[in-house]
C-alpha positions as CSV (number, residue, x, y, z in Angstrom):
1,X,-79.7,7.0,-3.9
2,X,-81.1,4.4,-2.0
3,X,-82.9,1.3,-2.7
4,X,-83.2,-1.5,-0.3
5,X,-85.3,-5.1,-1.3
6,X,-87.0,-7.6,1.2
7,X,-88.3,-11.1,0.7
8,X,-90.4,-12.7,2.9
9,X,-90.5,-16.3,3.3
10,X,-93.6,-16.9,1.0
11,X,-92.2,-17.6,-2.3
12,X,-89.9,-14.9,-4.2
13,X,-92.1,-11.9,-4.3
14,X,-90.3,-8.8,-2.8
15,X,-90.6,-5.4,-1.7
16,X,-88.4,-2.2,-3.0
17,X,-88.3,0.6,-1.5
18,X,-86.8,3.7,-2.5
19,X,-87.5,7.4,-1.4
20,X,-91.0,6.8,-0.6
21,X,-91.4,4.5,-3.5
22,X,-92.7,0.8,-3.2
23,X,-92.7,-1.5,-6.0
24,X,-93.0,-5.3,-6.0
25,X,-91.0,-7.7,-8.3
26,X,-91.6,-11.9,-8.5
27,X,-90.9,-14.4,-11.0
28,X,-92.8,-15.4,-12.9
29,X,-95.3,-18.6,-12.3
30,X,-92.6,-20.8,-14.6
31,X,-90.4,-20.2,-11.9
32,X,-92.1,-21.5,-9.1
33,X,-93.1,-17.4,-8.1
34,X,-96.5,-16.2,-7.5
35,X,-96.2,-13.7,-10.8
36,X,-97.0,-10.5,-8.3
37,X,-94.7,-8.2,-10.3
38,X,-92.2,-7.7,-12.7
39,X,-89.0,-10.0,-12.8
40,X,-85.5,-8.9,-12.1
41,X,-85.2,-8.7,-15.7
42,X,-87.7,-7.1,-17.1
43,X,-87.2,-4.7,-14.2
44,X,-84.0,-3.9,-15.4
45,X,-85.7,-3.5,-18.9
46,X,-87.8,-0.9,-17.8
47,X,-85.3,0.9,-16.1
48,X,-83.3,1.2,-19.0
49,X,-86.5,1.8,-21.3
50,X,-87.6,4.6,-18.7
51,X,-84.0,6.2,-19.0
52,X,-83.6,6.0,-22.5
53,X,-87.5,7.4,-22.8
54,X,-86.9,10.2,-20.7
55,X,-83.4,11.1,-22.4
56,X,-84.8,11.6,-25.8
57,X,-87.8,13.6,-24.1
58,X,-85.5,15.8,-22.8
59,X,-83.3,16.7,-25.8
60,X,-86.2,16.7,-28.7
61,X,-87.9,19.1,-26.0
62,X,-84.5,21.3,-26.3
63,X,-84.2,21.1,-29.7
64,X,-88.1,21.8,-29.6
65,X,-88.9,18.9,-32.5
66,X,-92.5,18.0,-32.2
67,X,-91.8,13.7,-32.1
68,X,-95.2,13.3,-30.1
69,X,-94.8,10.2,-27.7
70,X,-91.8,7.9,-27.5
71,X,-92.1,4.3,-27.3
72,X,-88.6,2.2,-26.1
73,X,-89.0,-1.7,-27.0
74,X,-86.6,-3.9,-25.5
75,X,-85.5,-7.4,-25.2
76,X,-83.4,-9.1,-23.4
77,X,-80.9,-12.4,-24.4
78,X,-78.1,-14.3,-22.9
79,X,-76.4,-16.6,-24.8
80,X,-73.0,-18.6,-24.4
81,X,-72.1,-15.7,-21.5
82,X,-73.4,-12.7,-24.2
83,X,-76.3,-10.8,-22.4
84,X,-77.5,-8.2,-25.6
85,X,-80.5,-6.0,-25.3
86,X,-82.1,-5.1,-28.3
87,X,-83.6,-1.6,-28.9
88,X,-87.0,-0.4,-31.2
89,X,-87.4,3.4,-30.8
90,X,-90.5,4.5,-32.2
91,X,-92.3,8.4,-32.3
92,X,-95.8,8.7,-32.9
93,X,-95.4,12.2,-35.2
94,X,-93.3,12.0,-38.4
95,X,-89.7,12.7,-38.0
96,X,-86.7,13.0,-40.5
97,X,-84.2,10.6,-40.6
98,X,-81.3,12.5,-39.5
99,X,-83.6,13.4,-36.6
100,X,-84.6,9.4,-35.8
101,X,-80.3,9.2,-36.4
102,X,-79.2,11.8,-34.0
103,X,-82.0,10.6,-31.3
104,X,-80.5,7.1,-31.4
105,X,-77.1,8.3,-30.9
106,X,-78.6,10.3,-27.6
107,X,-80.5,7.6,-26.6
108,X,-77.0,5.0,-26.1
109,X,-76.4,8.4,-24.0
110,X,-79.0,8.1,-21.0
111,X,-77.7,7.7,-17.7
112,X,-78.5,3.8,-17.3
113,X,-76.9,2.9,-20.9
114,X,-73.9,4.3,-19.7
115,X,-73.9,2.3,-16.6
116,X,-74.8,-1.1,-18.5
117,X,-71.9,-0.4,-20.8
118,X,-69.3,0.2,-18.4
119,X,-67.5,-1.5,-15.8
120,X,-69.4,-2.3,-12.8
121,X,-68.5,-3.4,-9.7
122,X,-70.5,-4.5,-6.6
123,X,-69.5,-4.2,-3.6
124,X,-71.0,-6.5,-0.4
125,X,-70.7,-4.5,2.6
């Protein structure tokens, strides 16, 4: 996978691309950006919300439960060093409670979660 980010010289608005994809991402107004798109955070958010989304889509459609539509809150706060991200899962049909249990232990499963919690390392080339 691919994704490669450009900023021009107006501002701090800047174009990804990925696969065919464009998206744009700013700060907002507060910090002196033009506000043209999500910030690197809440981009993150929604990256991690989309994963986490799709996840439990996936496995209640397996296990053929009828949740209706899946709503992932999140937030986002560093403090002292200590970046936490707090979760709200929500389902618009009724659901048991060992259902809305074993979907929250698949959703610290998706893809991105897993990424978040392990090591990363970044490499410049």
């Amino acid at each position: 996978m691919n994704v490669s980010a450009k900023i021009e010289k107006t501002n701090y608005q800047v174009t990804i691309n990925s696969e065919g994809h464009t998206i744009i991402a700013d700060e907002p107004l507060s910090n002196n950006g033009g506000n043209r798109g999500m910030s690197p955070e809440q981009l993150l958010l929604s990256s991690l919300g989309a994963c986490i989304a799709i996840t439990l889509r996936m496995y209640s459609s397996r296990k053929e439960w009828n949740v209706g539509s899946i709503s992932v809150n999140l937030s986002l706060k560093t403090e002292n060093g200590l970046t936490t991200i707090s979760k709200e899962i929500s389902y618009s049909e009724n659901i048991s409670q060992e259902q809305k249990e074993r979907l929250n232990q698949i959703s610290k499963n998706c893809p991105i979660s897993k990424i978040l919690l392990g090591e990363i390392k970044i490499n410049t080339i």
